[in-house]
N, C-alpha and C positions, 0 to 999 in steps of 0.2 A: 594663367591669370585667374581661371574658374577656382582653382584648388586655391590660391591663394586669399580671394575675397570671401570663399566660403570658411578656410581657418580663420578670417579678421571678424567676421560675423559670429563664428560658433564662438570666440574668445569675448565679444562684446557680449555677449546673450549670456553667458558664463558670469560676466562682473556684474549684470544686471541681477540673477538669480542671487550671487552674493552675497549683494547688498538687500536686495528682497529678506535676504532669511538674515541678516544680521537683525532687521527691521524686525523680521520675526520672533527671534528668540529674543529678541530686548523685550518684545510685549510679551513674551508666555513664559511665567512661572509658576507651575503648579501649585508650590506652596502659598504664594503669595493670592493667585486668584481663587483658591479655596482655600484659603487662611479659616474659615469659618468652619470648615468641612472636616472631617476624618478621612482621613485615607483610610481603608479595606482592602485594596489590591492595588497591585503598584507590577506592570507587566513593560519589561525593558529588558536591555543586555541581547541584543538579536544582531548582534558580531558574530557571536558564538553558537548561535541555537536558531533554529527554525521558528520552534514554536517557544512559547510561554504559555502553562497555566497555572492556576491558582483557587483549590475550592474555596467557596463560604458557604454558610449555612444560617438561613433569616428565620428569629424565632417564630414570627410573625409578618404579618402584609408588612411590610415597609418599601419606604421610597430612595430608589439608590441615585447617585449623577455616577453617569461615565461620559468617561472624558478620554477619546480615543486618538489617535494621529497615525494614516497610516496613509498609503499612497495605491496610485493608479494610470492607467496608461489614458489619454484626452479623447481620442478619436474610439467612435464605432468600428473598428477595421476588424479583419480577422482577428489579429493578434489580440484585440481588447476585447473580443468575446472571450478569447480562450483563458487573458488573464488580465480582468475585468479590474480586481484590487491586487497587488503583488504584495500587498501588506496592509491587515485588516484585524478585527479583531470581534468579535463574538462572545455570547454568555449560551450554555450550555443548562439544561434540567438535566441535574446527576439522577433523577432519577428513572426519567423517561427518558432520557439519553436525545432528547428532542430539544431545535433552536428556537432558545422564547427571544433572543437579541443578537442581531448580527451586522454591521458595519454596510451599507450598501448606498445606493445613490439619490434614493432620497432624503435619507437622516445624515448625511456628510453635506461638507463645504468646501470649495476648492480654496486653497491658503497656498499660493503659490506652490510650491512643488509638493505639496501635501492634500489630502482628507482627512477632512478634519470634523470628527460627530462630539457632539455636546451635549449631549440628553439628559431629563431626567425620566428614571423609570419607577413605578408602582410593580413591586413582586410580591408574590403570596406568600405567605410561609414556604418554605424546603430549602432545598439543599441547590445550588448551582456551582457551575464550575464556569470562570471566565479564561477564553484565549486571546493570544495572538500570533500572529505569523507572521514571517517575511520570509516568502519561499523566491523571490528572484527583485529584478529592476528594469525597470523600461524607463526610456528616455522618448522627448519626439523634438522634430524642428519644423516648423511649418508646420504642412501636413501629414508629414512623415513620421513615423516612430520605430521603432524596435524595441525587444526585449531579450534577457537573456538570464537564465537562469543561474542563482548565486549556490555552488555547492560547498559546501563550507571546507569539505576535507581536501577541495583540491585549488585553494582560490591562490597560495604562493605559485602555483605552478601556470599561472596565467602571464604572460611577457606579451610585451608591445608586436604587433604585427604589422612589420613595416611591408611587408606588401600591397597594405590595403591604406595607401595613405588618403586616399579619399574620404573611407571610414573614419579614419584618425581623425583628420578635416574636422568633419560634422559633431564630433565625439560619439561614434557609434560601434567602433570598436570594442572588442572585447573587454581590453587595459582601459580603457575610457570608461565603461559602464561598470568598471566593480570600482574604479579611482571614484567615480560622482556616488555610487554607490555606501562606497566607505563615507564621505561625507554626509550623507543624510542620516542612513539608519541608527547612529546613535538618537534622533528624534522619533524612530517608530515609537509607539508603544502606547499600553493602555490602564485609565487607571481609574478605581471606583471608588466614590465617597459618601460616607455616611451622613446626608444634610441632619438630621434629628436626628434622637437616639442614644445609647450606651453604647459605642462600639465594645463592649467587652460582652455583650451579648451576641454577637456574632463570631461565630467559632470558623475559624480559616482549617482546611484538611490539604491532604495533597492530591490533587488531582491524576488520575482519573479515580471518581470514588468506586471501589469492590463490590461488587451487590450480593447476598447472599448467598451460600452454596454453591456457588465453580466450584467446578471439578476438573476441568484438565483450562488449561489459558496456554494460546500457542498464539503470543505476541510477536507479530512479524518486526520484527526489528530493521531489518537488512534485507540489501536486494542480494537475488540470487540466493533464498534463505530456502531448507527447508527443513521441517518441523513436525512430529508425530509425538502423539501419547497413545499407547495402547492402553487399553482398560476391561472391566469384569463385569456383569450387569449379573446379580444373583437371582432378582427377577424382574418384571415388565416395570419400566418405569418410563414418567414424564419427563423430556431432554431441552430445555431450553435451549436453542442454538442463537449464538448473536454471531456474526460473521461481517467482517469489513475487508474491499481489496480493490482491484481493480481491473479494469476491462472495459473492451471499446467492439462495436460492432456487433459480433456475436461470440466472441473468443471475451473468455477471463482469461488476466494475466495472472494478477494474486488471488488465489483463492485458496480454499479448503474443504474435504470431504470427509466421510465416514465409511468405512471399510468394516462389513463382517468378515470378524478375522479369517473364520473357518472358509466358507465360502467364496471369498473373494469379490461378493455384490456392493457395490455401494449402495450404501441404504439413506444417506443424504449426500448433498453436492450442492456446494454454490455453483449457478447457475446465473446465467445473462438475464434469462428471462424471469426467475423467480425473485432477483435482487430489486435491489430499487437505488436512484439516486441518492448517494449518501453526503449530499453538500460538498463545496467546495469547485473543485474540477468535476468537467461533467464524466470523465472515467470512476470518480470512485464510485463505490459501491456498496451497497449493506443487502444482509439479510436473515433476517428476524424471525424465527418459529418455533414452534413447542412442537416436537417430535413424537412416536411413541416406539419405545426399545424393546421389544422382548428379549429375556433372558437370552446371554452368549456373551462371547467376547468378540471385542471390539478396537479398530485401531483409527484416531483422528490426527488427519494431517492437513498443514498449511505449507503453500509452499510460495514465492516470490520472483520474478522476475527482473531482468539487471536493471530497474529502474521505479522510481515513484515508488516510495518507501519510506519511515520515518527516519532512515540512514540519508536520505534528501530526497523531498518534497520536488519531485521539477516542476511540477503546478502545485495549484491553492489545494493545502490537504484536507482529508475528510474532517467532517464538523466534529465528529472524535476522535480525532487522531491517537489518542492513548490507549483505544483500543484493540487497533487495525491488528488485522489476525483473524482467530478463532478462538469466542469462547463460552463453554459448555459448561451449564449447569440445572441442577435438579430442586425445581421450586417444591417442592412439596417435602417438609423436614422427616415424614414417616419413611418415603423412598429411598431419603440421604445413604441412611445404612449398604443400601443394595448393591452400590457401587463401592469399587477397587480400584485404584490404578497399580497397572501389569507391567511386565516385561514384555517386549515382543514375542509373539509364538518362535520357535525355531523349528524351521522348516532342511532337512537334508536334502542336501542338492543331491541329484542324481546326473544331471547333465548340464555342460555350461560353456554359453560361447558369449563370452562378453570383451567388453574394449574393443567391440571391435572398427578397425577402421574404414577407409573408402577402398574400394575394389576388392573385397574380400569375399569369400564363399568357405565358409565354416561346418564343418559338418563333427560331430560329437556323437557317439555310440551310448544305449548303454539298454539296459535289460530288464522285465519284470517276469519276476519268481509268478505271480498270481494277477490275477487279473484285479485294475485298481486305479482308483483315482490317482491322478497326478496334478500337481500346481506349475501351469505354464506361466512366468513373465517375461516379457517382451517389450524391449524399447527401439524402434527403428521410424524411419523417417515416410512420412506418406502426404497425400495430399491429393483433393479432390475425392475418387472413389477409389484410387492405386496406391500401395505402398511400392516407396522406392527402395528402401531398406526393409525388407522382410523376414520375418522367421515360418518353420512349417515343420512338423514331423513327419519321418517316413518309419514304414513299417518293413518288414523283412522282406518283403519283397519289391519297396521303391514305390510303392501306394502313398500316397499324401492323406493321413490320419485327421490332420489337425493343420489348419492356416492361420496367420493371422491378417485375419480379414481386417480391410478399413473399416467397416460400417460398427462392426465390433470393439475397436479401439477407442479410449481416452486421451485427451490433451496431456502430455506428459511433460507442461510446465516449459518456459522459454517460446522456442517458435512454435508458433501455430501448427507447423508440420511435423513436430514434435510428436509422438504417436505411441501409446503405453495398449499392452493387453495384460489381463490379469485373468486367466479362468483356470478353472479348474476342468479337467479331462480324462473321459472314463475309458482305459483302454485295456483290452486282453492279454492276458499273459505272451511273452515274446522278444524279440528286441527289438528294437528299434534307433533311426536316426534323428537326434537333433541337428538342423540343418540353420545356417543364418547368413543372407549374401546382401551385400552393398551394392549399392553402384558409385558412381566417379565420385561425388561431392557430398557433405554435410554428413559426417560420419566420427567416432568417434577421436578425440586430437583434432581435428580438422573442421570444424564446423564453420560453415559460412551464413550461418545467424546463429541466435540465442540459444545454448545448447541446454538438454532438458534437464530435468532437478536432478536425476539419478545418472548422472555420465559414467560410473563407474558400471555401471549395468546394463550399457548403452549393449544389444544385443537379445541374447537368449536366454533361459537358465528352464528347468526342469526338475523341481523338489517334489518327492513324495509327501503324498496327506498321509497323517498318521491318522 
């Protein structure tokens, strides 16, 4: 009787919304209610896409109207912290890459299933870029709500689940909330109009706009992505670094560093504590500095993990989304020259235990004519102050030369226990063993979390420095 009065309710509450939005869309027609106005931007089609943007460029101060529709979850509850607007819309400064406007709960109206902002705004001369997004849906009844994130490349593969006929009931099922879904979101969207004016004086670009002199762009596109540019620095120059990713607690997920090649030091790193809140979800992330390079070579990499990405958004994406990545460049037009972009160094292995999986104990031979630096890398699993997958060298006598220590290791992307070393090691003429043992779980083929960027290297290796 319970399941049955609460399906009779969700279905009346259903024709009530309906008719609410028949009511709606009979009163809103763009054209018609800014018949007087120009359209400048015009941000829709979020069937198919996450985001929408759209540069423009105001010769002068002028006054824009935006006119936005986008939605949000009712209640205060966890869920409506975490995803306050599931579909919003924002103006962007291309140049300062800073938000002068963005969709929130003071400058909205609630319009039955929608938020709804009406503005007019005063902007100075430059350049802006306008978004929108519709990264998920939440629905509520009562006091109740849910949400659930809309991935676009897998939403056919979504089927009714009749186990959960209570959920069905309410409409809070999965098939429920992309069905009411599908219904709305053709009405997201955002649009800006020229009240005065020549619009032919306003020049539209494509967003995101390019700022002078990049030199390497490692646009994280996709999860589980990753991404390097090696490069030549002829001599000391200024490196602008702009940097967007993500990460929660004290672990980045997406991020990106800079590797001297020769050495193996990183000489910059996004970091938790050096980034800042980059809008949107409180995981993403930016970080913003002017570096200084001396002459060498150089390798920058970004890398991703299996989620929250511009391949899908599972929360509200960073306030620039078009730039999420890594990317480097040289303000200063006299430095320009200095830089090269390289091929990677090649480095000869001398020893290699890699792919390796759970329960393994690896051991690899191999010999130096002269005494000499060597390049150790190492990917195996640790956590706390222990690694559980380990690498170490022995020397001719079964002496442990070299470890690789936790305290010593970087996040090597995926789980947090994920564990990379990279050094370089000065060792005497002799032979010696490269050695790499596993324990039961989380090992190469077998992982029981997020496996790190380089699986193919999951282990040990041993390349001579030239």
């Amino acid at each position: 009787m319970l399941s049955f009065l609460l399906s009779e309710a969700a279905v009346l509450l259903r024709t009530i919304q309906a008719v609410a939005l028949f009511a709606l869309m009979a009163s809103f027609a763009p054209v018609v209610l800014h018949g007087a106005e120009t359209r400048i931007v015009a941000l829709h089609g979020f069937e198919a896409a996450e985001v929408r943007q759209q540069g423009f460029t105001l010769p002068r101060a002028m006054k824009i109207h935006v006119y936005a529709r986008g939605a949000g979850l009712r209640f205060p509850t966890r869920i409506a912290r975490e995803h306050p607007f599931f579909a919003h819309g924002w103006i962007l400064n291309a140049a300062s890459r800073e938000v002068v406007w963005q969709m929130d709960g003071k400058n909205t109206k609630r319009n039955w299933e929608y938020r709804v902002s009406d503005q007019y705004l005063d902007l100075p001369a430059g350049t802006y870029e306008a978004y929108f997004s519709n990264h998920g849906f939440g629905q509520g009844l009562l006091f109740a709500q849910w949400f659930r994130n809309i991935d676009r490349r897998s939403l056919a593969a979504v089927q009714d689940d009749r186990h959960h006929r209570f959920l069905q009931a309410i409409g809070a099922d999965d098939a429920s909330l992309i069905r009411h879904w599908r219904e709305q979101v053709g009405n997201y969207g955002m649009e800006i109009y020229l009240p005065a004016g020549d619009p032919k004086e306003i020049n539209l670009f494509e967003a995101p706009l390019r700022w002078r002199n990049i030199v390497v762009s490692l646009p994280a596109n996709q999860d589980n992505g990753h991404w390097a540019q090696s490069f030549h620095v002829a001599r000391p120059v200024s490196l602008h670094v702009y940097a967007q990713g993500e990460g929660s607690g004290r672990v980045m997920h997406d991020y990106g560093w800079i590797t001297d090649a020769q050495t193996r030091t990183r000489v910059w790193e996004m970091t938790m504590d050096k980034s800042q809140f980059a809008g949107g979800a409180m995981k993403n992330r930016r970080q913003v500095e002017t570096i200084q390079l001396p002459a060498g070579d150089y390798e920058a990499t970004f890398i991703t993990d299996d989620s929250h990405s511009p391949a899908d958004w599972n929360a509200a994406p960073p306030a620039d989304p078009g730039t999420y990545g890594l990317t480097l460049s040289i303000p200063s037009d006299k430095e320009l020259n200095a830089f090269s972009a390289t091929k990677p160094l090649v480095w000869n292995v001398l020893a290699e235990a890699v792919r390796v999986g759970n329960d393994q104990d690896r051991a690899v031979p191999f010999s130096l004519a002269t005494t000499q630096s060597v390049r150790v890398y190492a990917i195996g699993e640790g956590s706390g102050d222990e690694m559980a997958d380990v690498a170490w060298i022995e020397d001719g006598g079964g002496k442990r030369v070299w470890t690789m220590d936790h305290s010593r290791t970087q996040h090597a992307g995926g789980s947090s226990k994920n564990r990379l070393s990279d050094e370089l090691v000065n060792l005497p003429k002799g032979t010696y063993t490269l050695r790499f043992k596993t324990d039961d779980s989380h090992a190469y083929g077998r992982w029981n979390s997020a496996a790190p960027w380089d699986q193919e290297h999951y282990g040990a290796t041993v390349y001579a420095v030239k």
